[in-house]
C-alpha positions in Angstrom: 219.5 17.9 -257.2 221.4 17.4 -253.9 220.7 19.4 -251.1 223.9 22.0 -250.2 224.8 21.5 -246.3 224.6 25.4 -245.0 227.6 25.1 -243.3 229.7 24.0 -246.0 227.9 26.9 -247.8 228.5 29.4 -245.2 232.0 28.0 -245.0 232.6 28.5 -248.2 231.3 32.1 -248.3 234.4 34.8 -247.6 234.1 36.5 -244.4 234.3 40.4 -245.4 237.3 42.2 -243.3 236.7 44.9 -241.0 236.8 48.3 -241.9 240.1 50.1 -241.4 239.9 53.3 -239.1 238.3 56.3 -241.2 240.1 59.2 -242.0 238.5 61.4 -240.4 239.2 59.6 -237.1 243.0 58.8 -238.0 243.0 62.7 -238.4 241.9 63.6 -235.2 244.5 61.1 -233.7 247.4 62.4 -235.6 246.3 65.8 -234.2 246.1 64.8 -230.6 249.4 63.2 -230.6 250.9 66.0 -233.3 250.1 69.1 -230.8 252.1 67.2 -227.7 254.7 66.8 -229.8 255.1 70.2 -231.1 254.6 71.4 -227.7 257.3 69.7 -225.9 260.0 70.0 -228.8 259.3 73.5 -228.9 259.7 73.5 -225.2 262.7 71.7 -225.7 263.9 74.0 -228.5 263.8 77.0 -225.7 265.3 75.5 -222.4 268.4 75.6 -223.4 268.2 79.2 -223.5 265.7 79.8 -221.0 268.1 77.9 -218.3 271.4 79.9 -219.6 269.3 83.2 -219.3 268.4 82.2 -215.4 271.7 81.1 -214.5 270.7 77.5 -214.0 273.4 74.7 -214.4 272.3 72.5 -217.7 272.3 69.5 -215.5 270.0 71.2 -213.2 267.1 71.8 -216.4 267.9 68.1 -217.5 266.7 66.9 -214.2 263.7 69.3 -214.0 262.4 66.7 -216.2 262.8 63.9 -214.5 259.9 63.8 -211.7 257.7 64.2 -214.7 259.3 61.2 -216.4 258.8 58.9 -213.7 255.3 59.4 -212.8 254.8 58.8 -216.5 256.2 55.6 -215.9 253.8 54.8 -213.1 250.8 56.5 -214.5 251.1 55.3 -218.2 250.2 51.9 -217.5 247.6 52.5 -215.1 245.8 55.3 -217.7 245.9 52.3 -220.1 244.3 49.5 -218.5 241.4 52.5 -217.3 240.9 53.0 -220.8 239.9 49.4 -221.3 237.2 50.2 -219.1 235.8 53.8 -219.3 236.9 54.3 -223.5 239.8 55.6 -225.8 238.4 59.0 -226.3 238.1 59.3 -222.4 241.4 59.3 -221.6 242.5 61.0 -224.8 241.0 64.4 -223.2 242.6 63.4 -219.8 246.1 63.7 -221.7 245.4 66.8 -223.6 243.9 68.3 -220.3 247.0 67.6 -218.9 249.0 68.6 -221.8 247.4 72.0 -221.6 247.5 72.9 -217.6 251.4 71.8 -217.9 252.2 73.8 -220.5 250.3 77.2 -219.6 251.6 76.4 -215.7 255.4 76.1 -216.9 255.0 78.8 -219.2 253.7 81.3 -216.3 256.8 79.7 -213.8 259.5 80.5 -216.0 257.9 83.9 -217.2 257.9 84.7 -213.7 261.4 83.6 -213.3 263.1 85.5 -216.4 260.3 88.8 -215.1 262.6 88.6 -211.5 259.6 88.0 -210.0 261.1 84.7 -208.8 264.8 83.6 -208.5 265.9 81.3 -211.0 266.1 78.2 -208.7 262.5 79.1 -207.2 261.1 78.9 -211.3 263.0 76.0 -212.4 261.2 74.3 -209.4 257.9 75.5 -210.1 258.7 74.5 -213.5 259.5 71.0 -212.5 256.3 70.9 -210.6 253.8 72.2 -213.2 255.3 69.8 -215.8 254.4 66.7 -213.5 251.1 67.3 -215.1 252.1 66.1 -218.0 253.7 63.1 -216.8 250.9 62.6 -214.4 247.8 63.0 -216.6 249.5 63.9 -219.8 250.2 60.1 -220.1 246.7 59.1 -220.9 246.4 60.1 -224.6 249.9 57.9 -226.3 248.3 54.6 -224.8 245.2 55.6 -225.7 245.8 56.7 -229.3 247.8 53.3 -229.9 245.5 50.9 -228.3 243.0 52.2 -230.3 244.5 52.1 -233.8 245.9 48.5 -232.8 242.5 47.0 -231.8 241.1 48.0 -235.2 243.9 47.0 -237.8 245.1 43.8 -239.4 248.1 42.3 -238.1 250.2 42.2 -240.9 249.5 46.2 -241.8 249.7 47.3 -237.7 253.8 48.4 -238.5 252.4 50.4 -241.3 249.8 52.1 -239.0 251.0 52.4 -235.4 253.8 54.2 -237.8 251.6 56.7 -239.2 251.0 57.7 -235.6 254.2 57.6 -234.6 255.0 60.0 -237.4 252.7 62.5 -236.0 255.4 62.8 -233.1 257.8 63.7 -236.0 255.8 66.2 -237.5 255.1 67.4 -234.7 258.9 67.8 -234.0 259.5 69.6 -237.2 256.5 72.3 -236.5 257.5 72.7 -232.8 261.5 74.0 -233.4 260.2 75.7 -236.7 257.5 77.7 -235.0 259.2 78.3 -231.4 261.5 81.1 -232.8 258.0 82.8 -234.0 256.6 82.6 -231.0 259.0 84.6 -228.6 256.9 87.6 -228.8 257.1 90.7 -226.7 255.9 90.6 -223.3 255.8 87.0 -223.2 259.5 86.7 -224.4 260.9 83.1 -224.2 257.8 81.4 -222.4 255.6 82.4 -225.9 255.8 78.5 -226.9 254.5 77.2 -223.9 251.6 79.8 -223.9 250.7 79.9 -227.4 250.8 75.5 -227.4 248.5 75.6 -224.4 245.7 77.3 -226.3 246.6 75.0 -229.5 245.7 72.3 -227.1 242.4 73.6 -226.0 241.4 74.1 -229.9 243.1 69.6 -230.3 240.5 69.2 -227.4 237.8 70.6 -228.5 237.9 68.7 -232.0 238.2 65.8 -230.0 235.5 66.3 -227.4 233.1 67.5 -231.1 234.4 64.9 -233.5 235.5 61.5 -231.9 232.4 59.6 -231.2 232.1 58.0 -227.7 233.1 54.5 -227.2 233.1 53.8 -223.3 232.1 50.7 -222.9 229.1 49.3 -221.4 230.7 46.3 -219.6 234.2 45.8 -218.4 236.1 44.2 -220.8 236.8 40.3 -220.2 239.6 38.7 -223.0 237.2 39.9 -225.4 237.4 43.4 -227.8 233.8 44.6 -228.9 233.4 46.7 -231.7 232.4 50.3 -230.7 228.8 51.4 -230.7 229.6 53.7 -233.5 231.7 50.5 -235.7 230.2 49.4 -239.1 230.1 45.8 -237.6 227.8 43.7 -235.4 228.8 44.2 -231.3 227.8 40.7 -231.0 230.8 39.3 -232.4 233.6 39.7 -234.3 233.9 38.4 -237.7 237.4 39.9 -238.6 239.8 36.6 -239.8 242.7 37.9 -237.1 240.8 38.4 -233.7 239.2 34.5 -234.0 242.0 32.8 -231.6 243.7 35.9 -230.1 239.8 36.7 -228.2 239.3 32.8 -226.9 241.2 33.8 -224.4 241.0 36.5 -221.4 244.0 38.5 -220.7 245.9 38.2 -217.7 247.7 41.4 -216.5 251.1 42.1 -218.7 254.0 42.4 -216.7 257.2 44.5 -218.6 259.7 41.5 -218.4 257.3 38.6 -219.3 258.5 36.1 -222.0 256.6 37.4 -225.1 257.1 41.4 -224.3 260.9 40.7 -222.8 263.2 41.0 -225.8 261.3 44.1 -226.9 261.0 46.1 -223.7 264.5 45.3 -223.4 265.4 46.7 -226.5 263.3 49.3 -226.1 264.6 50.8 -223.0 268.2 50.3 -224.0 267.8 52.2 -227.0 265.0 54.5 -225.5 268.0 55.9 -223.0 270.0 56.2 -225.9 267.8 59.0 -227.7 266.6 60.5 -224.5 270.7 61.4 -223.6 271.1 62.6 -227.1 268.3 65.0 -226.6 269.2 66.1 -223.9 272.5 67.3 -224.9 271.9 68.5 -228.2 270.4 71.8 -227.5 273.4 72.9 -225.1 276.1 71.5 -227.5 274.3 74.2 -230.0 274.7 76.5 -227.6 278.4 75.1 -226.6 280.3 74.7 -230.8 278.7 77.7 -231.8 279.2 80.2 -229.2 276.5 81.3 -228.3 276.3 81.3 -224.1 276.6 84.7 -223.8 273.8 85.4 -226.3 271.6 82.7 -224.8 268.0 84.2 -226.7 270.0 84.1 -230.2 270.4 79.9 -229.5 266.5 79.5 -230.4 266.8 80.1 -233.9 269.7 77.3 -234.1 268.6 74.6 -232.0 265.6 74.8 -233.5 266.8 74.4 -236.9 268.5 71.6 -235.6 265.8 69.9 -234.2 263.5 70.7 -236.9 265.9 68.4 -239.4 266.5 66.0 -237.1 262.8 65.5 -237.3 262.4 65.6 -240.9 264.6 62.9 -241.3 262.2 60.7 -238.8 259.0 61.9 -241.2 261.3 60.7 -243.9 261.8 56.9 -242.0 258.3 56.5 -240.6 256.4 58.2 -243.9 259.0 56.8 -246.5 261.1 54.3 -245.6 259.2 51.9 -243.5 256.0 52.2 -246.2 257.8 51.9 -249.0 260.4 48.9 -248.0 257.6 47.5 -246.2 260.1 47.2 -242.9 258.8 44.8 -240.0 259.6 45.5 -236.8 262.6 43.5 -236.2 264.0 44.8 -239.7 263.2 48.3 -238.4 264.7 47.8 -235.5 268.1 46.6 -236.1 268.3 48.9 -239.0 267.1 52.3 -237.1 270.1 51.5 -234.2 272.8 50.6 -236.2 272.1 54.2 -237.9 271.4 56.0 -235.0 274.9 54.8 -233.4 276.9 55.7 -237.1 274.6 59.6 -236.8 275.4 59.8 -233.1 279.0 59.0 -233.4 279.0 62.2 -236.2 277.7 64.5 -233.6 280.5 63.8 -231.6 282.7 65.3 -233.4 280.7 68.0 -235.5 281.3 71.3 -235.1 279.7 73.8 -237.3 275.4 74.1 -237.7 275.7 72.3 -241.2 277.7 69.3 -239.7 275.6 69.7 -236.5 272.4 69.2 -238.4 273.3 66.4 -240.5 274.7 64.3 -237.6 271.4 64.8 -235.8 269.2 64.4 -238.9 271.5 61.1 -239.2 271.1 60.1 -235.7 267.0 60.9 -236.0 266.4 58.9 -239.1 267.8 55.5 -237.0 265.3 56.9 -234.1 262.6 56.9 -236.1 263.0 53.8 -237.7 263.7 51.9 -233.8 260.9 53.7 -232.1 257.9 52.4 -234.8 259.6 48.8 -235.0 259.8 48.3 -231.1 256.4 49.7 -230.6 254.6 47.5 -233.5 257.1 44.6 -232.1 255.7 45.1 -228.3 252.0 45.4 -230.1 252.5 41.7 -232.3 253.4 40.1 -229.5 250.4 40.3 -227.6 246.8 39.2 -228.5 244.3 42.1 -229.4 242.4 42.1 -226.2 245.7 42.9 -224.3 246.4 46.0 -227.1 245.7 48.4 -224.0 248.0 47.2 -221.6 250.6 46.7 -224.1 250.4 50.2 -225.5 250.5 51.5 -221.2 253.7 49.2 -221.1 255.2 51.1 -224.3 254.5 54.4 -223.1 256.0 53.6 -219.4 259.2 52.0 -220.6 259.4 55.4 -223.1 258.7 57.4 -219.9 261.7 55.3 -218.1 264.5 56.9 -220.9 263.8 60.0 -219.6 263.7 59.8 -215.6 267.6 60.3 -215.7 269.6 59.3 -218.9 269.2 63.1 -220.3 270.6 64.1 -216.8 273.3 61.7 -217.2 273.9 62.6 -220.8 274.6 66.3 -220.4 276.6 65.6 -217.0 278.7 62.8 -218.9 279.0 65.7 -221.6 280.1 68.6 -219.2 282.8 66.2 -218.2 284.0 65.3 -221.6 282.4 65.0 -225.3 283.8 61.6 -225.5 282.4 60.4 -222.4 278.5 61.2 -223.1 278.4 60.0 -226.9 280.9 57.2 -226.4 278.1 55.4 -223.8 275.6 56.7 -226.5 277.3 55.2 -228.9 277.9 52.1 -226.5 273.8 51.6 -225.8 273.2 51.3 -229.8 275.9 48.6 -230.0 274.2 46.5 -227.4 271.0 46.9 -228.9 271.7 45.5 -232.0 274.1 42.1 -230.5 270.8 41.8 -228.1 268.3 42.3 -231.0 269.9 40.3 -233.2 270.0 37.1 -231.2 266.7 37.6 -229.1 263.7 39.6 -231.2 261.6 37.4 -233.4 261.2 37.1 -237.0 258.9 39.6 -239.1 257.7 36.8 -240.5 256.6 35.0 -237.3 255.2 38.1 -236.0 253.2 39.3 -238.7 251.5 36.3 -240.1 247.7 36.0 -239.6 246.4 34.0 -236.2 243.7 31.6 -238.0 
């Protein structure tokens, strides 16, 4: 009988795949990105009011924003390539750590302000301040949370899951504005969010710091992902079928505009300034078509309702749609911005809460179809061991939409309706004539490297 050659034997032998992220895991990084994102809406959900109540200009609280935005822009990227070195989990806590301290600190400012313990410009500036946390340290945790779930799944399902996490943004967004009415309590009165999401962060951290197990590497990392200490598979090497090419090679350091990440950041911030100017004027056109200025505390309950279906209908395009059609990110893409232009266009002219709500749901459901396909897009088009400077460059150019396009937005809108959702409107036109000719195939991006 012939002798077998063992390398045609072990050729022939089917390499077993890596295990997908646990549950358990996944879980705890829904939650850590799921508590941000119910904080911040239902921050958002309260401003509107809050500012009316202090006599502050709405361009004025759009802009409060801003300083926070751009050091999330600078810091995002730099919090991602650290976590290359010192671990996911690491710079998870950093962000809910600075998730916490921004919320509690703006919570006590604008308390403070409404109390007349400070005048309303001196609060809105404190305000501004204390939610540079966020933007400074806050922006650890999204890179973090990505990079990790795209380092450990399959190419051709990494839409599907950088999705799921994306959706905890959008659940988050529905329990934030559902909750933030229940939460203005006596005492406390408007600022009861911001308090009440602080110590929901501190419980988020805890879990983490409890159930996540460590993975700070012991070595820097050089082109090459290692599986975790705690990973089912050998740290020696890697034996899932996609890594085998993309880990030959070492990483240089990703710049926003380079060929392979171009047509997506582009995209990406286009549309990014698109959503950030609708959120920024939704709240005070609540406030504006339904009258409700001179009541400015009875606005809550509204622009939260609004909000709250406006994220629904992202759940519904992140947990349904892109699942069940099995959308790449290029079909994503194109498909989320030509809704969201048709849903903005709506809210132009809505002008009761039912027709309010529907335009925004409208609007929402194209956002949360464009957000998950731009971010799985920016993700394909790198190699694994660059997943963590990749997800920095995601969150920075998500950071960038919100430096000044909700300022503009709301001044654009003070000026005239048409003005502010016309250049809306305007943005997700040029997305979609850019996209089309420049972003890849979904077919090129997510076939397997062998």
């Amino acid at each position: 009988m012939s002798e077998r050659d063992p390398s045609s034997q072990l050729a022939a032998t089917p390499v077993p795949r890596q295990r997908s992220i646990s549950r358990e895991r996944m879980a705890l990084l829904f939650t850590v990105m799921l508590v941000t994102a119910a904080g911040n809406t239902a921050m958002q959900s309260v401003m509107p009011s809050i500012g009316t109540a202090l006599d502050i200009d709405d361009v004025w609280i759009s802009l409060a924003y801003s300083w926070s935005a751009l050091l999330w822009v600078i810091c995002a990227p730099l919090w991602a390539e650290r976590s290359d070195r010192r671990g996911r989990k690491a710079m998870m806590a950093v962000g809910l750590i600075g998730f916490i301290a921004s919320m509690a600190l703006c919570g006590l400012a604008l308390w403070m302000g409404l109390a007349g313990l400070l005048t309303g410009t001196a609060a809105l500036i404190a305000f501004a301040i204390a939610r540079s946390l966020y933007g400074g340290f806050g922006s650890a945790a999204p890179p973090a949370v990505q990079a990790y779930v795209a380092s450990r799944t399959p190419r051709a399902e990494r839409t599907q899951a950088l999705s799921l996490i994306a959706s905890s943004f959008g659940l988050g967004t529905v329990i934030g504005p559902a909750l933030a009415p229940l939460m203005v309590l006596p005492f406390v009165g408007l600022t009861g969010p911001f308090i009440i999401f602080a110590l929901i962060g501190l419980v988020a951290l805890t879990a983490l710091r409890l159930r996540l197990p460590n993975d700070e590497p012991q070595f820097p990392a050089r082109g090459q992902t290692y599986d975790a200490p705690y990973a089912g598979g050998s740290t020696s090497s890697h034996t899932d079928e996609d890594d085998e090419d993309e880990e030959e090679v070492e990483p240089h350091k990703l710049r926003w505009f380079e060929p392979r990440l171009r047509p997506w950041v582009t995209v990406g911030l286009i549309g990014g300034h698109a959503q950030a100017m609708v959120l920024g004027i939704t709240g005070f056109l609540v406030l504006d078509r339904l009258g409700l200025r001179a009541t400015p505390a009875d606005g809550t309950g509204p622009v939260g309702l609004v909000l709250m279906c406006g994220a629904i209908a992202t759940l519904l395009a992140q947990w349904g749609i892109i699942p069940r059609f099995d959308l790449g990110p290029r079909a994503a893409t194109l498909s989320g911005i030509a809704i969201a232009g048709a849903g903005v266009a709506y809210l132009g002219v809505a002008e009761n809460l039912h027709a309010i709500a529907l335009a925004y749901a409208i609007a929402s459901l194209g956002f949360g179809l464009f957000r998950p396909g731009t971010t799985a897009g920016t993700s394909l088009a790198v190699t694994r061991a660059e997943q963590g400077q990749a997800s920095g460059i995601v969150a920075s150019v998500a950071g960038a939409s919100f430096i000044y396009a909700p300022a503009l937005g709301v001044w654009l809108y003070g000026h005239s309706d048409w003005l502010g959702f016309g250049l809306i409107v305007a943005l997700c036109l040029a997305v979609f004539a850019y996209g089309w000719s420049a972003l890849q195939s979904d077919s090129t991006l997510t076939r397997d490297r062998r």
